[in-house]
LOTIPA-504405 format. One line per 3 residues: number of its first residue (from 1); their letters; for each residue x, y, z of N, C-alpha, C, O. Coordinates in steps of 0.05 Angstrom, whole numbers. Layout:
BEGIN
NUM	a	X Y Z X Y Z X Y Z X Y Z; ...
end
This chain:
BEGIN
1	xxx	16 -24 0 0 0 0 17 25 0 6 45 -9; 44 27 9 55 46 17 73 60 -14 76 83 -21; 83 31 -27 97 27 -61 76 35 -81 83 40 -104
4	xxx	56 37 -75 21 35 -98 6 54 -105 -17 47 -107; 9 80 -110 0 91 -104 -26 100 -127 -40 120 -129; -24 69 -143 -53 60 -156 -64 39 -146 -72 26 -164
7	xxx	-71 26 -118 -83 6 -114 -107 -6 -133 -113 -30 -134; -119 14 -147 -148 6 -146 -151 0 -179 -172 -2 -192; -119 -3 -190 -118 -14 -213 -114 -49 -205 -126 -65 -220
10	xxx	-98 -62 -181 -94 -83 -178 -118 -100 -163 -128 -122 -169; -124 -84 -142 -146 -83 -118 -180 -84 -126 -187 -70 -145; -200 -99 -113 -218 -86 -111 -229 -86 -82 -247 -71 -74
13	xxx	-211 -110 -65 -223 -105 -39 -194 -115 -23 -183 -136 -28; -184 -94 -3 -162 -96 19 -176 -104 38 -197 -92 45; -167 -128 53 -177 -133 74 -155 -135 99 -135 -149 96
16	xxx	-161 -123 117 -135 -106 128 -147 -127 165 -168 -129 177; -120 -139 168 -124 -166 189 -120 -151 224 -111 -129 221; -125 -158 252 -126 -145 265 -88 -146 275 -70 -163 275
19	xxx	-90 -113 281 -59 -107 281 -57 -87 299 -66 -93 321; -50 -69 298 -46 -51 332 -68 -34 334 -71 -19 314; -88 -30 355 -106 -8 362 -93 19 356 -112 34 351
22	xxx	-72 31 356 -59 48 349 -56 53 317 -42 36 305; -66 75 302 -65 90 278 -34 94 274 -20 83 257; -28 109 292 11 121 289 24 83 296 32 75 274
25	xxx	27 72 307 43 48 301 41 37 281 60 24 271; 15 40 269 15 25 241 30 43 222 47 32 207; 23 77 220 42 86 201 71 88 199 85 94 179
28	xxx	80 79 230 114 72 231 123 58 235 147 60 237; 105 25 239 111 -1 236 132 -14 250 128 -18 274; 155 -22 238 168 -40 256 194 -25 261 203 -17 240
31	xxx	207 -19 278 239 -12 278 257 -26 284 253 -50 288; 288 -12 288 301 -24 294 321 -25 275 314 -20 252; 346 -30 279 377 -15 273 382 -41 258 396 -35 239
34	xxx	376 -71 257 384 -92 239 361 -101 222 339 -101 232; 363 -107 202 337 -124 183 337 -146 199 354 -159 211; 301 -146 195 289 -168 202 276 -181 181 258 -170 169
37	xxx	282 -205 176 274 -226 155 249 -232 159 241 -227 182; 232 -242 144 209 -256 143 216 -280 122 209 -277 99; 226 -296 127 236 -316 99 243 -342 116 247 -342 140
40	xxx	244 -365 98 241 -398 109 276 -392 107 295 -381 95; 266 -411 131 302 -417 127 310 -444 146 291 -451 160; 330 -457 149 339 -482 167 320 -482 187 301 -497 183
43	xxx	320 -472 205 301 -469 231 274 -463 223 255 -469 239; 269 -454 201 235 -450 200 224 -445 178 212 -425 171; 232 -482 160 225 -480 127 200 -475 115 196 -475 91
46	xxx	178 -469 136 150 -466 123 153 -434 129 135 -423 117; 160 -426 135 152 -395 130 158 -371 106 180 -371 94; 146 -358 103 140 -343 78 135 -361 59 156 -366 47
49	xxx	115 -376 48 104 -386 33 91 -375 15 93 -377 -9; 74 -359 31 52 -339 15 70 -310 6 68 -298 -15; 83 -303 24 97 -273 16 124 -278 43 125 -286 66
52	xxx	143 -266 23 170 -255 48 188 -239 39 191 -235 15; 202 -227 58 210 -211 57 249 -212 69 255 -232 82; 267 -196 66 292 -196 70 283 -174 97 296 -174 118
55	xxx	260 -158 95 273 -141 122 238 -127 115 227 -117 96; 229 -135 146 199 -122 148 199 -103 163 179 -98 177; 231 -84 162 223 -64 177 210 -29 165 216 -18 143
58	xxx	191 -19 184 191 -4 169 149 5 166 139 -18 168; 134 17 165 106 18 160 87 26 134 91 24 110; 61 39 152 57 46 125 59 73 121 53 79 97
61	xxx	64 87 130 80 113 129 50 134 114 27 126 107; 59 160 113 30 172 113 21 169 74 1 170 60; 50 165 70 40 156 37 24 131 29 14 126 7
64	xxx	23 116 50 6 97 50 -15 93 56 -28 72 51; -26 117 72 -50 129 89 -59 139 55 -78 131 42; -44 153 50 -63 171 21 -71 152 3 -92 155 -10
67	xxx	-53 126 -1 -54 114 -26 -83 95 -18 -102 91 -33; -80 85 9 -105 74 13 -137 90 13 -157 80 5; -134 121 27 -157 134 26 -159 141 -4 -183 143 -11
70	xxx	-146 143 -19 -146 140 -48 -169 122 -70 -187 127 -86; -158 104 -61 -163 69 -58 -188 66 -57 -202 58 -75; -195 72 -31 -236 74 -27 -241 95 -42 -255 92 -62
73	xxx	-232 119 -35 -247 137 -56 -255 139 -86 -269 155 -99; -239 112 -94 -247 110 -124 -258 84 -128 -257 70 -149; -270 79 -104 -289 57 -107 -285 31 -89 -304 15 -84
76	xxx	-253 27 -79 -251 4 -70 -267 -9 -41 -285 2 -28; -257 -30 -39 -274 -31 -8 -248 -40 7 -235 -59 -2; -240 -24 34 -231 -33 53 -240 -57 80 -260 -55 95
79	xxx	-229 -67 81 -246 -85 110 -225 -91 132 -205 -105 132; -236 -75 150 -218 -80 184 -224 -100 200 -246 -102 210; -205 -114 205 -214 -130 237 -197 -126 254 -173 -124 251
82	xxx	-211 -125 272 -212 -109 297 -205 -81 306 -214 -58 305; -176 -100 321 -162 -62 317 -160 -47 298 -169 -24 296; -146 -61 278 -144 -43 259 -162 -34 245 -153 -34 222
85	xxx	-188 -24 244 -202 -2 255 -193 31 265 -204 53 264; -172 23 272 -163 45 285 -147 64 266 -137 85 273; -145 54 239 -132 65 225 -154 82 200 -143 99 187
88	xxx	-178 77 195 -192 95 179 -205 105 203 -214 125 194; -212 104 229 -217 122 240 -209 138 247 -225 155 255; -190 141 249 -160 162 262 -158 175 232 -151 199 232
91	xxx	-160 171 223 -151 181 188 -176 196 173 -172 212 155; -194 190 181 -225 208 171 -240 190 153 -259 201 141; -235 160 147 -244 153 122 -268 132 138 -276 114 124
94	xxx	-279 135 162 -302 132 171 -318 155 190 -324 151 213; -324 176 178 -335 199 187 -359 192 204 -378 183 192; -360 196 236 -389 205 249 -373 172 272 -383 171 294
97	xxx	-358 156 269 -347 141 289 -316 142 287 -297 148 271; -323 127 322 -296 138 330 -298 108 358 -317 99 370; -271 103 358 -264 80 386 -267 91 403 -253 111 408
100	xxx	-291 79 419 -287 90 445 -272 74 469 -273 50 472; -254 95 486 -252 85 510 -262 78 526 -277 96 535; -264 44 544 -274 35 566 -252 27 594 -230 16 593
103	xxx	-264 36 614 -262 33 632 -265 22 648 -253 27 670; -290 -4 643 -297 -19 668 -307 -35 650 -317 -54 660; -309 -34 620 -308 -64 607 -286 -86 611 -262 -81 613
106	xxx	-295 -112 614 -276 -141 626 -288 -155 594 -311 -165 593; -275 -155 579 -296 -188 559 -265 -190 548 -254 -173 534; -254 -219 558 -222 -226 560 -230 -247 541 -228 -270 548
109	xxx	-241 -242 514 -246 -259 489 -273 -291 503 -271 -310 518; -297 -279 482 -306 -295 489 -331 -296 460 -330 -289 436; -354 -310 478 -379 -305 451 -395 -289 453 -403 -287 476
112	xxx	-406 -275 437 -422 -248 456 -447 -243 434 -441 -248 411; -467 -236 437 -500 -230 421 -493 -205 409 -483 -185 419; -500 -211 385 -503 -191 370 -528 -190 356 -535 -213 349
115	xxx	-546 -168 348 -571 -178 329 -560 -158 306 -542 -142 305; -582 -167 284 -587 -151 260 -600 -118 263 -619 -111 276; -583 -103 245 -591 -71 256 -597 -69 222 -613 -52 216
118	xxx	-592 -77 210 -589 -70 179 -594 -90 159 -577 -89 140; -615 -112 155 -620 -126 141 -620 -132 107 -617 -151 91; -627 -96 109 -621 -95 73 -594 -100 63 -587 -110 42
121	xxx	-578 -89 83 -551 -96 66 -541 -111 66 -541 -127 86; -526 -117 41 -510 -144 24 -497 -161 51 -497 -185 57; -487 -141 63 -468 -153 86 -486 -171 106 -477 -191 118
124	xxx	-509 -163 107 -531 -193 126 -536 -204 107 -554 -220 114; -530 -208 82 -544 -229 73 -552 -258 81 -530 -268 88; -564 -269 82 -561 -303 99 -566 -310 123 -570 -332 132
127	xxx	-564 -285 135 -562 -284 167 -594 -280 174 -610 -273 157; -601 -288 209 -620 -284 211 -619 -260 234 -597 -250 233; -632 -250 250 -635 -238 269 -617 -228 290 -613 -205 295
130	xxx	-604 -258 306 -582 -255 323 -553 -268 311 -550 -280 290; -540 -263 325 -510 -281 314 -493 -265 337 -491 -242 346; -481 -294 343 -465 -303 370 -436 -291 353 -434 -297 329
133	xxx	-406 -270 371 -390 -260 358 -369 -270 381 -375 -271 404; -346 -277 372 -318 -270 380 -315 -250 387 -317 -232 370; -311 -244 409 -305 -210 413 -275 -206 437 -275 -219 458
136	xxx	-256 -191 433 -239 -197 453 -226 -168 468 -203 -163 465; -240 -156 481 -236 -129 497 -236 -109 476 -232 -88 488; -239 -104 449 -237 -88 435 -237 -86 407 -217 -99 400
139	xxx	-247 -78 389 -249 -49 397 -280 -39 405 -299 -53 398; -284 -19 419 -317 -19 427 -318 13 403 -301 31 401; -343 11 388 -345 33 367 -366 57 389 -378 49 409
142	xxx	-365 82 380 -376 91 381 -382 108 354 -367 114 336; -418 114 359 -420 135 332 -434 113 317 -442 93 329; -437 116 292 -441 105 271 -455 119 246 -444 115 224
145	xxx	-474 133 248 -494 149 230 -522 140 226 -539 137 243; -524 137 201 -547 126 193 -556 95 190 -540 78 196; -577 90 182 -592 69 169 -583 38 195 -567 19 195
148	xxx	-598 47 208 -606 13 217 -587 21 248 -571 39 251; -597 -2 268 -578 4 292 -590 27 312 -603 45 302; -584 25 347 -600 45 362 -580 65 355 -586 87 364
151	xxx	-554 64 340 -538 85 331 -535 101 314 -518 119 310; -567 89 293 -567 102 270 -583 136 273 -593 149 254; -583 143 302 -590 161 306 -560 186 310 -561 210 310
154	xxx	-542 172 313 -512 191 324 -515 186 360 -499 197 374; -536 171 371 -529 181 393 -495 156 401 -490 134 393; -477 174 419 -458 163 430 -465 148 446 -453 126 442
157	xxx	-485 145 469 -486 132 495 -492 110 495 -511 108 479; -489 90 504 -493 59 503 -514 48 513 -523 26 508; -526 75 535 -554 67 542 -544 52 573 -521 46 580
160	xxx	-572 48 586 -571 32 617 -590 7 618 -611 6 604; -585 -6 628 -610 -30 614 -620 -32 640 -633 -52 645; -614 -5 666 -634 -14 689 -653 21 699 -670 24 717
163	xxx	-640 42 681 -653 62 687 -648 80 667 -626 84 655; -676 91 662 -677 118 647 -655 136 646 -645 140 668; -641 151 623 -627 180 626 -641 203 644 -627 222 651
166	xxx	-664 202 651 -674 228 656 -681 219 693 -691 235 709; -673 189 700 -677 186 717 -712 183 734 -717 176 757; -726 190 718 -757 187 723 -772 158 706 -763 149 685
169	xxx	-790 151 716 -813 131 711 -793 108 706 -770 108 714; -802 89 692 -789 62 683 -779 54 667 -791 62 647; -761 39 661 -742 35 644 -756 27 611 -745 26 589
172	xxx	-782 23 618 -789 13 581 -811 43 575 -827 46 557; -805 63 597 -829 81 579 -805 105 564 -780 108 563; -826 117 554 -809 137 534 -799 160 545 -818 174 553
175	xxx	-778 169 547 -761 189 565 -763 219 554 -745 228 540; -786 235 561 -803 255 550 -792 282 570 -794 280 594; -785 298 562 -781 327 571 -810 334 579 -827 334 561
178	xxx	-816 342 608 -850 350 608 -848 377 598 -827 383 587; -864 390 600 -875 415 585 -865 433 568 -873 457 566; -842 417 551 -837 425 523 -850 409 489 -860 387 484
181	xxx	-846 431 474 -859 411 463 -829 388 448 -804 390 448; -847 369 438 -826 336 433 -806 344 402 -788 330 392; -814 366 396 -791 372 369 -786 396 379 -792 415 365
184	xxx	-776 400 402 -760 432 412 -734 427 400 -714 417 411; -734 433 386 -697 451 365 -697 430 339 -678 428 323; -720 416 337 -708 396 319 -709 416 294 -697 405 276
187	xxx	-717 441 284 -714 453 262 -686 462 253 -678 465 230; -668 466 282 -652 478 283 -625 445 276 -608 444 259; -631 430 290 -615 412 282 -615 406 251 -595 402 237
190	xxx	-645 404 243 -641 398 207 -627 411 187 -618 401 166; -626 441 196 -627 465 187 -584 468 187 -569 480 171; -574 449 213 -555 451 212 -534 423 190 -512 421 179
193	xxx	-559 407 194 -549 383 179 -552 392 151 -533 386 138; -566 403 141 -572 408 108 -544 433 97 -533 432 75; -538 452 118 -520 466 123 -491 450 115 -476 454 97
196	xxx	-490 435 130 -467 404 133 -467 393 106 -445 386 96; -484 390 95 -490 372 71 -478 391 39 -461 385 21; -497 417 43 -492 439 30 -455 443 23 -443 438 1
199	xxx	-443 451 47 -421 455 53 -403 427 36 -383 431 23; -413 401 40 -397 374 33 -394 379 4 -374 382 -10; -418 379 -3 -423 385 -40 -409 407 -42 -389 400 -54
202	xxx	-407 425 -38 -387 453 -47 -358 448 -57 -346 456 -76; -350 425 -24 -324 419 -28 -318 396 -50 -296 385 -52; -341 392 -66 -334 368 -69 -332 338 -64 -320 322 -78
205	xxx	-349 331 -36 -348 315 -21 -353 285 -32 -342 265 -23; -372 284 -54 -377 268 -65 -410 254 -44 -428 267 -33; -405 228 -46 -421 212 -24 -413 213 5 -399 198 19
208	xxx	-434 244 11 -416 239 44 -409 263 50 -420 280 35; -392 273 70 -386 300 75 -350 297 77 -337 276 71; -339 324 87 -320 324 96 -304 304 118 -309 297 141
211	xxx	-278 297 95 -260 274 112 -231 280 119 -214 298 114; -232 257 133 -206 262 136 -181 272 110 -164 290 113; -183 258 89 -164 265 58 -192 279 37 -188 278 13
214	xxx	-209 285 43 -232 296 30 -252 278 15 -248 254 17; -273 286 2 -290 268 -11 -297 246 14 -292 223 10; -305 251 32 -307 233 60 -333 225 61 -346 219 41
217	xxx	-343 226 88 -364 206 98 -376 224 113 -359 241 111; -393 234 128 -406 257 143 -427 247 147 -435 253 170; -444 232 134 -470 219 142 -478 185 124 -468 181 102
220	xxx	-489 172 131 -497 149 111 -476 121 128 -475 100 116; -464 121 149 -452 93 154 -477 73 162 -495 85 174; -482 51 157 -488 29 162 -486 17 190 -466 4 195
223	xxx	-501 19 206 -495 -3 222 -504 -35 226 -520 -41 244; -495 -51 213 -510 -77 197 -515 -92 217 -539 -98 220; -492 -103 241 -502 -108 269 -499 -93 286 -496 -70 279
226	xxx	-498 -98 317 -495 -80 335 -496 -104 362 -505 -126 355; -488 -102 390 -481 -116 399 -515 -108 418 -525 -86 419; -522 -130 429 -550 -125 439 -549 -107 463 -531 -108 480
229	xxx	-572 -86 463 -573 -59 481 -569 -81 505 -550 -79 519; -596 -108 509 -598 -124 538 -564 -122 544 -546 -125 528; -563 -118 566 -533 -124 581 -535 -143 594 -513 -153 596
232	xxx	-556 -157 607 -563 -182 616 -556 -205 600 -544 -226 608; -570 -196 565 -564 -217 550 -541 -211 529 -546 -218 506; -524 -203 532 -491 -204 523 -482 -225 515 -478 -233 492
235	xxx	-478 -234 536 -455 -265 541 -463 -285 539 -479 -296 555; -449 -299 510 -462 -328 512 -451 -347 520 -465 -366 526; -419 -349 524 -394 -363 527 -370 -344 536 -356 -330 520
238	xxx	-365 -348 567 -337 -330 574 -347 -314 596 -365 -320 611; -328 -288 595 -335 -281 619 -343 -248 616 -333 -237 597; -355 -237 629 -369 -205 624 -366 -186 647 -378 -191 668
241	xxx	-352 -166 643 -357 -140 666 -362 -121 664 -341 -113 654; -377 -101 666 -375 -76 667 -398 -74 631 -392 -56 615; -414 -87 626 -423 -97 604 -433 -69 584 -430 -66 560
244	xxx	-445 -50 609 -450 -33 598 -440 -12 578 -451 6 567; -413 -23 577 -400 2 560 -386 -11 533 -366 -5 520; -414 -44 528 -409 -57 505 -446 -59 499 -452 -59 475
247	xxx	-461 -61 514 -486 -58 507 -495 -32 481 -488 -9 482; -508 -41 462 -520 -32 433 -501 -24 423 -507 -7 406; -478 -27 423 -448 -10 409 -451 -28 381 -449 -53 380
250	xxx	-455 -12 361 -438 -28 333 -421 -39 336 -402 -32 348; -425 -67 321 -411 -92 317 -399 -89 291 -374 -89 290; -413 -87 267 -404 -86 242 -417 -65 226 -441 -64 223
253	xxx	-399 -47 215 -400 -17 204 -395 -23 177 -378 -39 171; -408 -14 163 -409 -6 136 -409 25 132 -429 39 136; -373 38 121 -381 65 120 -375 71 100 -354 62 90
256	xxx	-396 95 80 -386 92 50 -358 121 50 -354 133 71; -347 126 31 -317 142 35 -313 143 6 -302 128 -10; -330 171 4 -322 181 -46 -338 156 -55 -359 157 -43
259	xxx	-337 129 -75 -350 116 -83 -339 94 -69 -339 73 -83; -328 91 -43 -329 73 -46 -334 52 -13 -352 62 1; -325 31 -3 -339 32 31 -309 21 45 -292 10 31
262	xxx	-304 23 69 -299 19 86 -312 7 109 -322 22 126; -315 -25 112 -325 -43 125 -303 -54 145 -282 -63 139; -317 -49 177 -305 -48 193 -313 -66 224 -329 -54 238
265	xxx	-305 -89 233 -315 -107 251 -303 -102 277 -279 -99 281; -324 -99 296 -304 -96 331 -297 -127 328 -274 -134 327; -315 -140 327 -305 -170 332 -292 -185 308 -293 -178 285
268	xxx	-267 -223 328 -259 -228 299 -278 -247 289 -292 -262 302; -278 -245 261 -305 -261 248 -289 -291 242 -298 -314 240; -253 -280 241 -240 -312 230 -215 -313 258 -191 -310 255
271	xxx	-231 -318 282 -220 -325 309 -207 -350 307 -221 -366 320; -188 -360 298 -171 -391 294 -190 -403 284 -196 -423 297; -203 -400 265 -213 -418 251 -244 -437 259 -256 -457 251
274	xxx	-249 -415 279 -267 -432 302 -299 -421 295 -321 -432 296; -290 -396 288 -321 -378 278 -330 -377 263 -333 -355 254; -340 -396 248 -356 -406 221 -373 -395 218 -374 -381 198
277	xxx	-394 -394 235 -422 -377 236 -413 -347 232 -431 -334 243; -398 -333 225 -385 -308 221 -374 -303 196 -376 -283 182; -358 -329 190 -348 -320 156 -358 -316 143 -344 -305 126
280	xxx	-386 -320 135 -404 -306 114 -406 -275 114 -416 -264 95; -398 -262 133 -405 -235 127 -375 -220 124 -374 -196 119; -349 -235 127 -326 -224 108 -327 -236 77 -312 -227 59
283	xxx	-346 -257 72 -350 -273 42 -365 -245 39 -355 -223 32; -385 -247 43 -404 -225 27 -392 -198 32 -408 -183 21; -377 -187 40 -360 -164 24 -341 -167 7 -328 -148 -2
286	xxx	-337 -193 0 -319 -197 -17 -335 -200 -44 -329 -190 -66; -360 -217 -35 -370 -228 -58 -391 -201 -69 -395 -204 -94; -404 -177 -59 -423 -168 -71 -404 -128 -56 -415 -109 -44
289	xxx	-372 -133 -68 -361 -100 -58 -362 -79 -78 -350 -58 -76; -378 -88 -100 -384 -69 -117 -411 -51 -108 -415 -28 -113; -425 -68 -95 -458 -64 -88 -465 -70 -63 -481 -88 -59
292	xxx	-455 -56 -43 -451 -51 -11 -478 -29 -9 -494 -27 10; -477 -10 -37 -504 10 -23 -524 -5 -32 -542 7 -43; -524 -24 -32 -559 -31 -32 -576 -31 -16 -566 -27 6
295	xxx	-605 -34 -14 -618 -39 5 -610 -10 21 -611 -14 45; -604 11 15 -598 37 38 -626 56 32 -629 78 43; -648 45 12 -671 65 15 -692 47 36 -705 57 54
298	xxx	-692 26 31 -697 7 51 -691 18 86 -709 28 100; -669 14 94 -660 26 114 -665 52 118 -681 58 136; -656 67 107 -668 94 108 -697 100 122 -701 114 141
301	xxx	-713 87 109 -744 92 104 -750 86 145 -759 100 163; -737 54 141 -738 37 171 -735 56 190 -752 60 207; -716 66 189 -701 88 214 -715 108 221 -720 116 243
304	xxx	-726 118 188 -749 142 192 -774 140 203 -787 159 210; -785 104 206 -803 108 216 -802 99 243 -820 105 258; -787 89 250 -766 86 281 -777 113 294 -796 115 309
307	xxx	-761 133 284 -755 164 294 -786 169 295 -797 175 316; -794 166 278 -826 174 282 -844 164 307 -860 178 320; -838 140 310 -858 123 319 -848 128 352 -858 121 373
310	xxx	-824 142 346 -812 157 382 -819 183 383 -814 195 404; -832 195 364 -837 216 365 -814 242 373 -814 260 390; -796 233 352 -768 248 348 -769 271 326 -749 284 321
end
């Protein structure tokens, strides 16, 4: 990525494996004053089979940041697992999320509930409702945007699964400001989003708003799963603490970036070979990464009548 600075003549989908939670270690990679080999040799004839190298020192440096934001923007599709995540987020090429820090989350790799937030898209294809995830302390998303998911609203908060935000009545009624009315400022919020939108197209933004290398993402991410709001019902296998600050968080992000997406998993889908019930949804970005926006008027519509039916 760093040598390429046409990927998307060789490329149509990078799928980028989990590697440091850290953005800046990945752009400065490995160091150190002697080459380091990656190559078979007496002591260890099966290695580099697939690819090697005389000396892997060294990263992807920020020319490699451009060549890949490049990359999506002219259509390709990126795909993260896990941490690495941390590198189109840090970089702008998933606009409206961001990793959040936890503090009193414990999940030391285990199986954890996830349901469907986004059915239209290619990426559930096959799937039904729930699906059990590998998940191993990280990364926890915050944000997401649009279409599908309790995040397709922007809210950050993960929610309480034993009391109201406002601290009054019960946890399943609807959390109402008394004697205002139920769309107090919402003119002013639309008024600022169309503003946002206005401003994206000016620059040129393409699909999306202002990014990190431009032509970005500002509204429209996907949230296809999401890890279930119940904090009760989390954990299917392993062990759980502090659950709350993994309850309704996106699981699997679909974010579009110029023409093209950035698909992004907290959990691993290919955990040693053990998570079968998961590899269908890195197959189907492989198999259908030309046509990731599908099914987004579908979603769209869903959300809108979500918002409605809360009287948002």
């Amino acid at each position: 990525m760093r040598d390429n600075a046409n990927l998307k003549d060789t490329y149509d989908v990078i799928l980028f494996g989990p590697s440091s939670g850290n953005a800046l270690s990945i752009v400065e990679g490995l160091g150190g004053s002697e080459p380091q080999p990656w190559q078979a040799s007496e002591h260890a004839p099966n290695i580099g089979r697939q690819s090697s190298t005389p000396d892997m020192r060294g990263g992807l440096e920020l020319t490699g940041v451009l060549n890949l934001a490049n990359f999506v923007r002219q259509g390709g599709v990126l795909v993260t697992l896990t941490s690495s995540a941390s590198l189109p987020t840090h970089f702008g090429m998933a606009g409206g999320l961001s990793i959040r820090s936890t503090n009193e989350l414990w999940a030391p790799g285990g199986v954890y509930r996830t349901r469907k937030a986004d059915g239209s898209s290619p990426l559930a294809y096959g799937y039904g409702g729930e699906l059990g995830v590998y998940f191993n302390r990280g990364p926890v998303f915050s944000g997401g945007g649009g279409g599908g998911g309790r995040f397709g609203g922007g809210n950050d908060d993960p929610g309480s699964t034993t009391e109201r935000l406002s601290g009054r009545g019960g946890v399943n009624e609807e959390d109402i400001i008394q004697g205002r009315p139920r769309d107090l400022g919402r003119a002013g919020v639309e008024a600022f989003a169309e503003a946002q939108r206005a401003e994206a197209e000016r620059q040129g933004g393409g699909r999306g708003g202002p990014g990190g290398f431009g032509g970005g993402n500002a509204t429209g991410n996907r949230v296809v799963f999401q890890f279930t709001p119940e904090q009760e019902e989390l954990l299917i296998s392993g062990g759980l603490t502090g659950g709350a600050e993994l309850a309704g968080a996106p699981a699997l992000v679909d974010a579009p970036y110029g023409d093209g997406h950035v698909v992004m998993f907290s959990f691993n889908p290919f955990w040693r070979s053990e998570t079968l019930g998961a590899y269908g949804l890195v197959f189907n970005s492989l198999l259908h990464w030309d046509s990731l926006g599908a099914g987004r008027a579908v979603a769209d519509e869903d959300a809108e009548q979500q918002r409605e039916g809360a009287g948002m």
